[in-house]
PDB file with one MODEL, atoms N, CA, C and O in Angstrom:
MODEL        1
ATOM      1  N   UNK A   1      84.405 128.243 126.712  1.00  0.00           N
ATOM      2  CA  UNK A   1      85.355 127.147 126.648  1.00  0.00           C
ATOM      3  C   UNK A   1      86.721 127.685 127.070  1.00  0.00           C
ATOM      4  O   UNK A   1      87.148 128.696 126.512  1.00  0.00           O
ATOM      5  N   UNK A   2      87.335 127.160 127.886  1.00  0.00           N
ATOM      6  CA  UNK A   2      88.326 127.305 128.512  1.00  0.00           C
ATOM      7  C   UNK A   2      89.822 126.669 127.477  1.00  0.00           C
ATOM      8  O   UNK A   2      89.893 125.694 126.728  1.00  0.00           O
ATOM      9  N   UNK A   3      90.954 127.802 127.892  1.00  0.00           N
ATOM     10  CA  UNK A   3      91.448 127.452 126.947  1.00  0.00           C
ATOM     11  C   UNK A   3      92.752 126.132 127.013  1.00  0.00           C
ATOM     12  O   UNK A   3      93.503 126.054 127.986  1.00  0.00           O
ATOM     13  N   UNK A   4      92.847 125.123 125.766  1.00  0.00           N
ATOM     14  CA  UNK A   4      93.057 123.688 126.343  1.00  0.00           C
ATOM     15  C   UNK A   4      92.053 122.983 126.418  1.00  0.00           C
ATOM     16  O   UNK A   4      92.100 121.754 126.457  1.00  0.00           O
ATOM     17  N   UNK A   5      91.018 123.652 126.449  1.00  0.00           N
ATOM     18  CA  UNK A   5      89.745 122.279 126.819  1.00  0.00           C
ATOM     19  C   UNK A   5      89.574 121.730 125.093  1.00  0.00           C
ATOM     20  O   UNK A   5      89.888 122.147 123.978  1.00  0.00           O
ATOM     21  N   UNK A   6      89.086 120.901 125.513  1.00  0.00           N
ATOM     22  CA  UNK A   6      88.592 120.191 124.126  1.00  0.00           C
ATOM     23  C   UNK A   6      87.629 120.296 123.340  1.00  0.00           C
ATOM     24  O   UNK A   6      87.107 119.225 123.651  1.00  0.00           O
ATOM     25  N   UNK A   7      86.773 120.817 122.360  1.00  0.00           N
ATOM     26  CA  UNK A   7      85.800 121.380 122.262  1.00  0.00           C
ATOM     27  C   UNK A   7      84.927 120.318 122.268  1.00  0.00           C
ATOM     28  O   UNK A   7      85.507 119.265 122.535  1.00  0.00           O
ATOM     29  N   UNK A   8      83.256 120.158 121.993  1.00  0.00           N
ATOM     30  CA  UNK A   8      82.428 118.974 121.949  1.00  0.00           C
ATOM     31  C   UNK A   8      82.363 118.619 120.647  1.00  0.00           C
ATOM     32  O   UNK A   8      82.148 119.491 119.805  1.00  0.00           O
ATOM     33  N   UNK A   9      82.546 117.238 120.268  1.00  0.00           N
ATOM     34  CA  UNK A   9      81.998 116.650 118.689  1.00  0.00           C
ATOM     35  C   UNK A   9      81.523 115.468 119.160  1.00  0.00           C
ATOM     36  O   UNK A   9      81.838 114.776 120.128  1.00  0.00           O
ATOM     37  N   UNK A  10      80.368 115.315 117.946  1.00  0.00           N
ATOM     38  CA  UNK A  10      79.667 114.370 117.827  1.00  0.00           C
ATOM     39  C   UNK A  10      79.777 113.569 116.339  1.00  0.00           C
ATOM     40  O   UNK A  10      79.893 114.006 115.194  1.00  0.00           O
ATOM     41  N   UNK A  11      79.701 112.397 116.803  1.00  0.00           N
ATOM     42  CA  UNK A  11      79.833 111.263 115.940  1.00  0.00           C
ATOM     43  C   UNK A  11      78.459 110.759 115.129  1.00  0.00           C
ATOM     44  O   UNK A  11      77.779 109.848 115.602  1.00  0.00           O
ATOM     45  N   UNK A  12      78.151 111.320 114.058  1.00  0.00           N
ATOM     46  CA  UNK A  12      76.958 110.858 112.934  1.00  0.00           C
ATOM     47  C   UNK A  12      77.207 111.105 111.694  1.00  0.00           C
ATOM     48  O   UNK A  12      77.728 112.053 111.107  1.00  0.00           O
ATOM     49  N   UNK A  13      76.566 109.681 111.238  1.00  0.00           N
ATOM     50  CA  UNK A  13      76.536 109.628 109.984  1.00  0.00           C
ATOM     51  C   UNK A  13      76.078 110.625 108.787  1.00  0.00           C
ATOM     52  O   UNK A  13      75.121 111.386 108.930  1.00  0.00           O
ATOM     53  N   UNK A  14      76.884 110.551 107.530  1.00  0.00           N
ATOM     54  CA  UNK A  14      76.086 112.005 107.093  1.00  0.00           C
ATOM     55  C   UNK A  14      76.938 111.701 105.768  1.00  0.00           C
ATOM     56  O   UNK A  14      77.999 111.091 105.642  1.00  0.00           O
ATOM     57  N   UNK A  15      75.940 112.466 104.622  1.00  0.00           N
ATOM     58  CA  UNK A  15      75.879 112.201 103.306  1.00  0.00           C
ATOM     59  C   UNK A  15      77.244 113.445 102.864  1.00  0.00           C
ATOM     60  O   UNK A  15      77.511 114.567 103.293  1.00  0.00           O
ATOM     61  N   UNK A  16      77.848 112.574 101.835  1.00  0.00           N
ATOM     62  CA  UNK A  16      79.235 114.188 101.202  1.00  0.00           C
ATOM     63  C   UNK A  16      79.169 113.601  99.810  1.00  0.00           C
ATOM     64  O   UNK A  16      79.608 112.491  99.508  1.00  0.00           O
ATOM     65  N   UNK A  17      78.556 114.485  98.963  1.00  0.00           N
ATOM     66  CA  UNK A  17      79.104 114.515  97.477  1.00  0.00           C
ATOM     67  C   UNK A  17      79.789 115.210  96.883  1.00  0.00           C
ATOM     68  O   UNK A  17      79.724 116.428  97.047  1.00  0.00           O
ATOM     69  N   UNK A  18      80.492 114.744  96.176  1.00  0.00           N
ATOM     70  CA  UNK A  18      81.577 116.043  95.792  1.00  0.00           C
ATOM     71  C   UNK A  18      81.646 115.701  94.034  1.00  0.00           C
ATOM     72  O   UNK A  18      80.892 114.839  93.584  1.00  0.00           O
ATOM     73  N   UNK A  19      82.362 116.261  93.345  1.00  0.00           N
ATOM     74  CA  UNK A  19      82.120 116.330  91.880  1.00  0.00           C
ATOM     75  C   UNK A  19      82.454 117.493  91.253  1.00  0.00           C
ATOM     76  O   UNK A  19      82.017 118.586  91.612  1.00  0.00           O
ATOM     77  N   UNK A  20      83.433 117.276  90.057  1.00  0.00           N
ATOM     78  CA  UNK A  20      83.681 118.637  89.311  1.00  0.00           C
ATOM     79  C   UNK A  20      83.274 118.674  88.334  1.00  0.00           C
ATOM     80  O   UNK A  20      83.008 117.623  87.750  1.00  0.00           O
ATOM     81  N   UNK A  21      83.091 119.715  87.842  1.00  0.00           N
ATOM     82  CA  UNK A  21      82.278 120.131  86.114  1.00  0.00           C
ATOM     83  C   UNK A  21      82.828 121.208  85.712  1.00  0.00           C
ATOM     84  O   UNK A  21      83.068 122.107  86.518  1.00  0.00           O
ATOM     85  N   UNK A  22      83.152 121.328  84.303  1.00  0.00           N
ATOM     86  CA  UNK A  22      83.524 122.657  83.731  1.00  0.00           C
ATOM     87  C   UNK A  22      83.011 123.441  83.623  1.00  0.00           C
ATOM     88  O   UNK A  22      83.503 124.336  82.936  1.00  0.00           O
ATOM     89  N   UNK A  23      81.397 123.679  84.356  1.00  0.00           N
ATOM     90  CA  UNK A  23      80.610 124.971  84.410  1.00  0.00           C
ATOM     91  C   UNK A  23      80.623 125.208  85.622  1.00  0.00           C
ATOM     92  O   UNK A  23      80.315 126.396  85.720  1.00  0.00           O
ATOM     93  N   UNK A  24      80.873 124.604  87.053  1.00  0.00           N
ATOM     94  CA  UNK A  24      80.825 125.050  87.683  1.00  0.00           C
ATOM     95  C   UNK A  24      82.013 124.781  88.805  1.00  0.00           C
ATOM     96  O   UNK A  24      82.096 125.305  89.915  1.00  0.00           O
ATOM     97  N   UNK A  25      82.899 123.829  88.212  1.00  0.00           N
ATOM     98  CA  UNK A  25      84.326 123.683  89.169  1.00  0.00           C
ATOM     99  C   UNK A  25      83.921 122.351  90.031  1.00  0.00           C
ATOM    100  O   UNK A  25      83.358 121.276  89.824  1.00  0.00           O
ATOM    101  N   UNK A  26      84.454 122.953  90.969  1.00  0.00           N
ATOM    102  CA  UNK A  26      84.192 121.999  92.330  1.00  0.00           C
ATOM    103  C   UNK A  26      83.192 121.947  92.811  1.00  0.00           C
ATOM    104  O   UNK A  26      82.924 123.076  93.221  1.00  0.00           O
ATOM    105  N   UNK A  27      81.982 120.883  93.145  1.00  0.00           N
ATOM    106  CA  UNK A  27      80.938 121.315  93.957  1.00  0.00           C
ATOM    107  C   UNK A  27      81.066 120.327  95.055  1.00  0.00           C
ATOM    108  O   UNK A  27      81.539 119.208  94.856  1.00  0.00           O
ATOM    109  N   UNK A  28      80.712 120.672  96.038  1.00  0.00           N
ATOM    110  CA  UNK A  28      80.629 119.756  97.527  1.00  0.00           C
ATOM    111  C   UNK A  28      79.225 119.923  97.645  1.00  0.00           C
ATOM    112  O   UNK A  28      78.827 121.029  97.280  1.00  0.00           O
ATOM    113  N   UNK A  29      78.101 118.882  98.182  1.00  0.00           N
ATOM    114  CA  UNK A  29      77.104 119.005  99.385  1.00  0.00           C
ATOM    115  C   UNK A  29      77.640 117.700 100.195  1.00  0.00           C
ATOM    116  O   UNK A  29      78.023 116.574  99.875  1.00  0.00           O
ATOM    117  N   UNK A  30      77.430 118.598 101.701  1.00  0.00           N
ATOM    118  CA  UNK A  30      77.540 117.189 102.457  1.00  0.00           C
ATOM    119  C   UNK A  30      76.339 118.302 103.863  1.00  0.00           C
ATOM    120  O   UNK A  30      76.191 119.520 103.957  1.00  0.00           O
ATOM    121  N   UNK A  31      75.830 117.333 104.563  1.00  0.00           N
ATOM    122  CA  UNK A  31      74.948 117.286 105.454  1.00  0.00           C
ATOM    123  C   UNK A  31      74.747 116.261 106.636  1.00  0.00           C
ATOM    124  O   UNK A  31      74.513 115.100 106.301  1.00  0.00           O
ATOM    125  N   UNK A  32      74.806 116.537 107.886  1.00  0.00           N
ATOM    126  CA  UNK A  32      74.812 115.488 108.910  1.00  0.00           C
ATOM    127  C   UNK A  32      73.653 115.360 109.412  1.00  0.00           C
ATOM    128  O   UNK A  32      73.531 114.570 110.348  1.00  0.00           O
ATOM    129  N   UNK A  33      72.470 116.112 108.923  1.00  0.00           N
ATOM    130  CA  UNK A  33      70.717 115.972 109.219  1.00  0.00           C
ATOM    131  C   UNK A  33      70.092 115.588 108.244  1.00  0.00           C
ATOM    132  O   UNK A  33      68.962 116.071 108.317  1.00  0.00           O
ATOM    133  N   UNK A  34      70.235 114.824 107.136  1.00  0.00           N
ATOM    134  CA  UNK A  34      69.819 113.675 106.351  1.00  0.00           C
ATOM    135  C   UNK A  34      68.900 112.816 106.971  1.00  0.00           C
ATOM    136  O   UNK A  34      69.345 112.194 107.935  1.00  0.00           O
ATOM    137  N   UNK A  35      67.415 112.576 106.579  1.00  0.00           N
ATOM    138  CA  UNK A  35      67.012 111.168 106.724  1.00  0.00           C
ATOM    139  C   UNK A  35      67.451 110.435 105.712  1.00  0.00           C
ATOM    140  O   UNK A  35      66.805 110.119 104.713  1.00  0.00           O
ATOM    141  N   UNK A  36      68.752 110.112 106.014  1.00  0.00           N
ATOM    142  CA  UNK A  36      69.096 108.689 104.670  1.00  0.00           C
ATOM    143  C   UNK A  36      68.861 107.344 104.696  1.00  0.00           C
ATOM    144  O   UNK A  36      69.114 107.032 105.860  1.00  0.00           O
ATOM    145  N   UNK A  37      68.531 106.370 104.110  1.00  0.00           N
ATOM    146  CA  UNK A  37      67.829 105.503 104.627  1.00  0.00           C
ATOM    147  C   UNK A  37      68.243 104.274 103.196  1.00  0.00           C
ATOM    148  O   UNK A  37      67.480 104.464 102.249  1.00  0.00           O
ATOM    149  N   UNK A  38      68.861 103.588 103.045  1.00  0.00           N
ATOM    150  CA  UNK A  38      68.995 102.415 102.143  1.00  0.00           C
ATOM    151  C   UNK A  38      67.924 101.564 102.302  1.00  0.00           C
ATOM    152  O   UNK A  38      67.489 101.090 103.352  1.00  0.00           O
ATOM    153  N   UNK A  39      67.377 101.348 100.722  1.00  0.00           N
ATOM    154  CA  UNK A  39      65.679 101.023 100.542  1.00  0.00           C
ATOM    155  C   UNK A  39      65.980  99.839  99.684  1.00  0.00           C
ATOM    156  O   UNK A  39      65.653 100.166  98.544  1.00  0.00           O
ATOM    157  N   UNK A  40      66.445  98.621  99.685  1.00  0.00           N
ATOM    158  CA  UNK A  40      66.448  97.515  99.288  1.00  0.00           C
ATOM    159  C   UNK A  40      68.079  97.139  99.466  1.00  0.00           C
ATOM    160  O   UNK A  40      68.927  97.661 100.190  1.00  0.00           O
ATOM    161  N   UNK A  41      68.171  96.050  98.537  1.00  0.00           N
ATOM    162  CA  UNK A  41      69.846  95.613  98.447  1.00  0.00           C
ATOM    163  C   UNK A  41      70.835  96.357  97.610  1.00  0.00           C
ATOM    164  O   UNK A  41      70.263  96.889  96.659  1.00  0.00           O
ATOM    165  N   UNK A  42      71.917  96.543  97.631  1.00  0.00           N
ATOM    166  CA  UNK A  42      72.932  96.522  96.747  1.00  0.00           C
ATOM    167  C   UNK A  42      72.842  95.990  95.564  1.00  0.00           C
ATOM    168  O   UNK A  42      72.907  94.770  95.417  1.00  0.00           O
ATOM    169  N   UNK A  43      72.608  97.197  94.117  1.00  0.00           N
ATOM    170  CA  UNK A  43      72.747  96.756  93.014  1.00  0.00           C
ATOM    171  C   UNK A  43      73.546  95.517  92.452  1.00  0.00           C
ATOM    172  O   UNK A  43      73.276  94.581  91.699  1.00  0.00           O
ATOM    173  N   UNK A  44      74.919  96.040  93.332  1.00  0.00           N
ATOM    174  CA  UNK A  44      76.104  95.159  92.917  1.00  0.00           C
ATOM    175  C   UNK A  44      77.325  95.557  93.601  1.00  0.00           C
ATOM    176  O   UNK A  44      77.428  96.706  94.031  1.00  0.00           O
ATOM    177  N   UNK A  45      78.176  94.779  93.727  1.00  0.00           N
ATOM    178  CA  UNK A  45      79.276  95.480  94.424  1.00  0.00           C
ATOM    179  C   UNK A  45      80.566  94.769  94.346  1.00  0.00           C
ATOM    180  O   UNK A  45      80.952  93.665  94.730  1.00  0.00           O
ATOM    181  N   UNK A  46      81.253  96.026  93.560  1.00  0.00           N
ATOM    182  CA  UNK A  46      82.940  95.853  92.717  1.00  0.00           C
ATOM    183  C   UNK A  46      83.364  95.267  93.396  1.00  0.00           C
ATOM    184  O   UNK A  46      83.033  95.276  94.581  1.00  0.00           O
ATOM    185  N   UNK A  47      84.856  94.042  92.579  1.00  0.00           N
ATOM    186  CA  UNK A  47      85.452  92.827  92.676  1.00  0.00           C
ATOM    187  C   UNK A  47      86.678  94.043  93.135  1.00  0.00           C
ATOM    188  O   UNK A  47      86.628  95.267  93.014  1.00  0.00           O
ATOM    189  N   UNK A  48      87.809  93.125  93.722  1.00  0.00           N
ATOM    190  CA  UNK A  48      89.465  94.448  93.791  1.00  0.00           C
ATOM    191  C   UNK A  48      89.513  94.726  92.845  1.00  0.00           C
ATOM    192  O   UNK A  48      89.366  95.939  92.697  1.00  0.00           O
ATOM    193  N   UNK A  49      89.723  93.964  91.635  1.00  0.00           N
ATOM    194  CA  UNK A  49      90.043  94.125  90.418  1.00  0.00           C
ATOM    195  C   UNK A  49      89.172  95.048  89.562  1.00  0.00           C
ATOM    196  O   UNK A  49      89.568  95.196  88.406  1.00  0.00           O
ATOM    197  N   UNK A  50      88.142  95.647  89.894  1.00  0.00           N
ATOM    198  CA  UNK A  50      87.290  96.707  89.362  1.00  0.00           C
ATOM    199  C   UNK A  50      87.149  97.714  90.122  1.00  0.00           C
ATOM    200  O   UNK A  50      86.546  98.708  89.716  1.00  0.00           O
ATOM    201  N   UNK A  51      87.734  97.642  91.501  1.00  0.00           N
ATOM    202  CA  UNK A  51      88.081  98.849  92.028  1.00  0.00           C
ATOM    203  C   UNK A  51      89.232  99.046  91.175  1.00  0.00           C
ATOM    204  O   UNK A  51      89.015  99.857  90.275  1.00  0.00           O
ATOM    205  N   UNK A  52      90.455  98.518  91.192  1.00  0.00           N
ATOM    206  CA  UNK A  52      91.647  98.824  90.366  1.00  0.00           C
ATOM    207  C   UNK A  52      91.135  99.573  89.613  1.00  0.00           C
ATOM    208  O   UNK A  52      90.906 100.758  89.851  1.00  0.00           O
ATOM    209  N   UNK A  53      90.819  98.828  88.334  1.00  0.00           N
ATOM    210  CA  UNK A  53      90.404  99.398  86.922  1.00  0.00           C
ATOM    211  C   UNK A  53      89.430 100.810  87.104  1.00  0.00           C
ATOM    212  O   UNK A  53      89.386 101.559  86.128  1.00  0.00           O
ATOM    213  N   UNK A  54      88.765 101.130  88.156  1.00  0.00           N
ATOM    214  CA  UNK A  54      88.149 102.336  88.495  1.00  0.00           C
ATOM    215  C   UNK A  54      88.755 103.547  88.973  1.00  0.00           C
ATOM    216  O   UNK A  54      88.509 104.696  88.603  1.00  0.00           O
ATOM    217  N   UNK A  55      89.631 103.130  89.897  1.00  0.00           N
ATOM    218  CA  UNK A  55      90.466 104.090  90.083  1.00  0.00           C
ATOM    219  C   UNK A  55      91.665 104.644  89.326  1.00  0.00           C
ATOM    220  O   UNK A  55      92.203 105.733  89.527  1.00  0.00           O
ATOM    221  N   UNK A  56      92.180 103.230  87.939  1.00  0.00           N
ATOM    222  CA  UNK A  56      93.297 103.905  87.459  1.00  0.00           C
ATOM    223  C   UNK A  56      92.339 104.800  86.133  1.00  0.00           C
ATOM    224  O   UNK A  56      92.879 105.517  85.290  1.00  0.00           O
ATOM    225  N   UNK A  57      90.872 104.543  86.224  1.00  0.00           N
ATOM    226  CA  UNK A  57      90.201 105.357  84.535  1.00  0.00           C
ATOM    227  C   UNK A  57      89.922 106.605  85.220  1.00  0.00           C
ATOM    228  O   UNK A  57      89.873 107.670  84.605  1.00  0.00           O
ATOM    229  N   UNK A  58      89.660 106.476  86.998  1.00  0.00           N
ATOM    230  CA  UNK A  58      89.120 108.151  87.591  1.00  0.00           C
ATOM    231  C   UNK A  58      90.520 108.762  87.309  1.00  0.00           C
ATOM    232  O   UNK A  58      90.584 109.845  86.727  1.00  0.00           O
ATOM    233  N   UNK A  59      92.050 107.870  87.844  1.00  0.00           N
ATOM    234  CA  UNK A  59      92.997 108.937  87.521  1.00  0.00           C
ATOM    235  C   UNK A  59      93.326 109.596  86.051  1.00  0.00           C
ATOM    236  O   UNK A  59      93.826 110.718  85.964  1.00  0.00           O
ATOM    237  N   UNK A  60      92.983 108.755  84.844  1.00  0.00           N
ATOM    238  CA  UNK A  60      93.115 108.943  83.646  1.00  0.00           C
ATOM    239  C   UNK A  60      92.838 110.353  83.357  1.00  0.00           C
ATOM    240  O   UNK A  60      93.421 111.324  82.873  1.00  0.00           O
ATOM    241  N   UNK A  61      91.055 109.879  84.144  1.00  0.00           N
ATOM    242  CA  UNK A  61      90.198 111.121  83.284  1.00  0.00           C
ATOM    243  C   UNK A  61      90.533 112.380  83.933  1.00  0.00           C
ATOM    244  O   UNK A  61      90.487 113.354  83.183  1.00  0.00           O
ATOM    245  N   UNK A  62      90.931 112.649  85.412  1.00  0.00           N
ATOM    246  CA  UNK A  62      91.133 113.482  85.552  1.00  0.00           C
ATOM    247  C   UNK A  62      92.591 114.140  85.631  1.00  0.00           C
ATOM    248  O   UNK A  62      92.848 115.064  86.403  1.00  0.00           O
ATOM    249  N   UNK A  63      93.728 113.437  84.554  1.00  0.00           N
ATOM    250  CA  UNK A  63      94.908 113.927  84.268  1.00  0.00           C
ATOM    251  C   UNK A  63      94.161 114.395  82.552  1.00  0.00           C
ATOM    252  O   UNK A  63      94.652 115.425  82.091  1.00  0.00           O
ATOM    253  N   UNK A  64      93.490 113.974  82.009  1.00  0.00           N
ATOM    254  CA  UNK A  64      92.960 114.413  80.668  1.00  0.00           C
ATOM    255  C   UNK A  64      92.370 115.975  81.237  1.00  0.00           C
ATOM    256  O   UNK A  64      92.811 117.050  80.828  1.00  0.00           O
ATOM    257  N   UNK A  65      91.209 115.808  82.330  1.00  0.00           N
ATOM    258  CA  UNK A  65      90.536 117.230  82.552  1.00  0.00           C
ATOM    259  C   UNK A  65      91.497 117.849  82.945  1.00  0.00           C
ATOM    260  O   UNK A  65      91.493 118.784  82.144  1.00  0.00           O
ATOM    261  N   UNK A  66      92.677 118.087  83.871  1.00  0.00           N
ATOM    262  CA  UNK A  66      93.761 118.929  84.148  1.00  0.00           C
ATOM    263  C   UNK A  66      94.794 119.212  83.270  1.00  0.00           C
ATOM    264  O   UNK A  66      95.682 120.028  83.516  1.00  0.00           O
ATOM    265  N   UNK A  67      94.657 118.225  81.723  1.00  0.00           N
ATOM    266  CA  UNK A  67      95.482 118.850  81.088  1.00  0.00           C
ATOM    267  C   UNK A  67      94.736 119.885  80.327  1.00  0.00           C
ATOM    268  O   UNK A  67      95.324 120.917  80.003  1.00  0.00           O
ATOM    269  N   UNK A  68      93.323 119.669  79.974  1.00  0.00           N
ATOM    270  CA  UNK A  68      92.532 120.511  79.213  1.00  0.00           C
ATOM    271  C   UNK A  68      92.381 122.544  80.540  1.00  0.00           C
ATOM    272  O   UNK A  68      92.369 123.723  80.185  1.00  0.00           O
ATOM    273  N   UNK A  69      92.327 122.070  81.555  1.00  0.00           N
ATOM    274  CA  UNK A  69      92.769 123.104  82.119  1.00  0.00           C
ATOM    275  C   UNK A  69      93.426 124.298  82.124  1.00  0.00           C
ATOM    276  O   UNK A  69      93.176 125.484  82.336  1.00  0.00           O
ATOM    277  N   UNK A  70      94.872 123.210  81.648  1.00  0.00           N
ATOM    278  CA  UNK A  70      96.198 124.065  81.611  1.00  0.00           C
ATOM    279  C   UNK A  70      96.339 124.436  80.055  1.00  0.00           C
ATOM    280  O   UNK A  70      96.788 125.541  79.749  1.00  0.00           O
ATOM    281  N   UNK A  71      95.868 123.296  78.849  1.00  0.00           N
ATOM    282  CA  UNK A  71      95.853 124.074  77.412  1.00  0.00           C
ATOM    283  C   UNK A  71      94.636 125.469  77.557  1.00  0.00           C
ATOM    284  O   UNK A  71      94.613 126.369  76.717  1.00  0.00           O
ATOM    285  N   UNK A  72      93.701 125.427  78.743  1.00  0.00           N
ATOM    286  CA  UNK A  72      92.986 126.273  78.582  1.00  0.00           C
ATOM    287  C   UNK A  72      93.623 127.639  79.156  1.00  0.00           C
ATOM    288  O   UNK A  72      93.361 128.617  78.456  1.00  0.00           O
ATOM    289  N   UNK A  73      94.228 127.833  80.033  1.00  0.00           N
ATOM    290  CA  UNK A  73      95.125 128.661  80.631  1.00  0.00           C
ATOM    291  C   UNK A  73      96.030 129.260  79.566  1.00  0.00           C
ATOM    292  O   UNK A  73      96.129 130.442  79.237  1.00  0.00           O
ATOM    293  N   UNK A  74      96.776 128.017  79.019  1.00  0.00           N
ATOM    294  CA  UNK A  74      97.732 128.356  78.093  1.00  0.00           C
ATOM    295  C   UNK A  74      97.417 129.037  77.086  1.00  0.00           C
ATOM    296  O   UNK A  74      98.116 129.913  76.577  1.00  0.00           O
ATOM    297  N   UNK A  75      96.017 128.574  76.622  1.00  0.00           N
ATOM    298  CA  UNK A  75      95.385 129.815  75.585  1.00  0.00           C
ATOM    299  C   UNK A  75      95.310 131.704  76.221  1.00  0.00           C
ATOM    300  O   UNK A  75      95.160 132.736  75.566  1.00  0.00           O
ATOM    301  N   UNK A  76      95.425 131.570  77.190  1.00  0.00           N
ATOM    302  CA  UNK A  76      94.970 133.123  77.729  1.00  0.00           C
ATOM    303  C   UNK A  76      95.979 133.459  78.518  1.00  0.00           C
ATOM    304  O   UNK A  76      95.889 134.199  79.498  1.00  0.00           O
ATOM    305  N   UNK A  77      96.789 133.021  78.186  1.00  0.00           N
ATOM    306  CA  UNK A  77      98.476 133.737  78.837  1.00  0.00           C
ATOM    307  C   UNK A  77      99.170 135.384  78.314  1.00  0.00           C
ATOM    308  O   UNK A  77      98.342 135.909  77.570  1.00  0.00           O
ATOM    309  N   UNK A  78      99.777 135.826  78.406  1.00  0.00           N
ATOM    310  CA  UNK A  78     100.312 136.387  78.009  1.00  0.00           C
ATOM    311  C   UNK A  78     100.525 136.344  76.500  1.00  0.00           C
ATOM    312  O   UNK A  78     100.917 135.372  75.854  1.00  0.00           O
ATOM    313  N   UNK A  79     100.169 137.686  75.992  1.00  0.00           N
ATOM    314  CA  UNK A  79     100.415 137.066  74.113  1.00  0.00           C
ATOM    315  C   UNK A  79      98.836 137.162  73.651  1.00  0.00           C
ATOM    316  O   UNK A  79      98.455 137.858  72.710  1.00  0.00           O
ATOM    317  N   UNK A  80      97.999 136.359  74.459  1.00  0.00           N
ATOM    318  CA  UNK A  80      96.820 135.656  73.727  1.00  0.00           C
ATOM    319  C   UNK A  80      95.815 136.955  73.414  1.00  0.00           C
ATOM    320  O   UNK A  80      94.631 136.820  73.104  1.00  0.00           O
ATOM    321  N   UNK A  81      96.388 138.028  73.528  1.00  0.00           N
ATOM    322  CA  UNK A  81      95.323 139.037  73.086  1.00  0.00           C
ATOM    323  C   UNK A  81      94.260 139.266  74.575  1.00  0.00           C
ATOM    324  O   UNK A  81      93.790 140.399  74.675  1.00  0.00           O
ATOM    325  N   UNK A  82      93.931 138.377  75.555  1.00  0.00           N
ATOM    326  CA  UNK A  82      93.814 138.791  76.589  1.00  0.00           C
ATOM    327  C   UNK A  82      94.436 138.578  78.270  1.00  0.00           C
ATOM    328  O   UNK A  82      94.087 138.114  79.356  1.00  0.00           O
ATOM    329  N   UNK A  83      95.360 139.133  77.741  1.00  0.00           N
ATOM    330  CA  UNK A  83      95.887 139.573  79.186  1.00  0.00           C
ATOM    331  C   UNK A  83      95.608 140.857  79.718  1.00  0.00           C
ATOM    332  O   UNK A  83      94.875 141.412  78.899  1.00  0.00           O
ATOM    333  N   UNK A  84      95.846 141.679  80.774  1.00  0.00           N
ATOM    334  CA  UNK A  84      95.282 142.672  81.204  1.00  0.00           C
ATOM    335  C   UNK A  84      96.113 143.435  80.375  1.00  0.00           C
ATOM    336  O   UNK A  84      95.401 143.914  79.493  1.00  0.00           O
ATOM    337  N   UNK A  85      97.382 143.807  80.224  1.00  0.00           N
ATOM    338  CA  UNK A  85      97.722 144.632  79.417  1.00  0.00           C
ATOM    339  C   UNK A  85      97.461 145.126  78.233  1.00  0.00           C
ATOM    340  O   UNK A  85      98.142 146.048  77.785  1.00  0.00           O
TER     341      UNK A  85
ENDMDL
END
């Protein structure tokens, strides 16, 4: 590839989950060679107003998990009997 050229991408659909847990942090899978395949209808599908309410309880919960984070940090600071010193 010459330099300036544009490299090649391709456009397909493809599965990304992402999700955090306190045993294991951050996890991502995502994959663009999926046979994914939607096998009947839509359970159901949120009003605006329950997107709202979804997104302000995802921000809730995860200002609750980032504060438990930082009291967890805060336990092992300096002082706490384990620091490297």
């Amino acid at each position: 590839m010459a330099l300036g050229e544009t490299p090649p991408t391709t456009l397909r659909k493809s599965l990304y989950l992402e999700w955090y847990s306190n045993l294991n942090g951050r996890v991502v899978i995502q994959d663009t060679r999926l046979g994914v395949k939607r096998i009947g209808e839509r359970g159901f599908e949120l009003t605006q107003q329950q997107w709202r309410d979804q997104a302000k309880q995802n921000r809730e919960e995860i200002y609750f998990f980032l504060g438990q984070v930082g009291d967890a940090i805060g336990n092992h600071g300096p002082g706490s009997g384990l620091d490297a010193d």
